[in-house]
N, C-alpha and C positions, 0 to 999 in steps of 0.2 A: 825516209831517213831513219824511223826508228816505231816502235811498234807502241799500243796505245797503254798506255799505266809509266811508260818513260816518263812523264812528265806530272807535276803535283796539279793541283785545280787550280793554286795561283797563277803560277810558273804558265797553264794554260789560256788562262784569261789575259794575264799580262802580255802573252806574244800574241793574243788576239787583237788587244788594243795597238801593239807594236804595227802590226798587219794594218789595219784601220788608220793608222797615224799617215803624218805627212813625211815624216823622216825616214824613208825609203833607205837611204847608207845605214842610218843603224842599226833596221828591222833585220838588212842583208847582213853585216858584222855579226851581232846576235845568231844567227843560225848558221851563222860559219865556226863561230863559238861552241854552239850546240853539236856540231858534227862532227868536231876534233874532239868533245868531250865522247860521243858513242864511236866513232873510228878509232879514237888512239886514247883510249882513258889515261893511261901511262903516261904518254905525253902529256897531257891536258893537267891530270894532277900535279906535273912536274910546273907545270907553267903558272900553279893557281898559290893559293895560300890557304890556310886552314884557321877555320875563326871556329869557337864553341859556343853554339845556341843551345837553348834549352831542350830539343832534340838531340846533341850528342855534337859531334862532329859536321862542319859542311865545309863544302872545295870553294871556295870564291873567286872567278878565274872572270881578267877582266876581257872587257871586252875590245878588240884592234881597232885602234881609230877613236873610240868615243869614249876618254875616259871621261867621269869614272862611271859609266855603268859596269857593271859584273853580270856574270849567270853564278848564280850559287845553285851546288851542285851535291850531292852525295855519290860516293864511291860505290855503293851495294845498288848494284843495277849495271849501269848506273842510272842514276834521275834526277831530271834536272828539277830543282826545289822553288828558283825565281829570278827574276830578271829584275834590276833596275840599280838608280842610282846609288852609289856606295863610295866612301871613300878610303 
């Protein structure tokens, strides 16, 4: 799907835990998320919202099916930053 530094060390543990979990629908939603954000960034931005962290700028683009998790996301990459519950 995408090559390795795409993703932050949270962003990476946290879909690790997602993998490991029993929630199978939203580990799959999650990485249908992930792949419309490096397939179609355009789209994906279009679809997300834009919140300012102390880092700058991040895409918060929810996730289909389970709200409210999100992937927050940055545009320069793009990379995805983390996954979880947001409202």
């Amino acid at each position: 799907m995408s090559t390795e530094g795409d993703y932050s060390q949270v962003a990476d543990a946290q879909l690790d835990d997602l993998e490991q979990g029993d929630d199978t629908d939203l580990y799959n939603a999650v990485l249908d998320a992930i792949e419309l954000i490096f397939r179609a960034p355009g789209q994906a931005q279009a679809l997300s919202t834009a919140i300012t962290t102390r880092e700058g700028i991040a895409m918060r683009l929810p996730v289909a099916g389970h709200p409210p998790h999100k992937v927050f996301w940055s545009t320069a990459g793009p990379r995805i930053e983390a996954i979880f519950s947001h409202p």
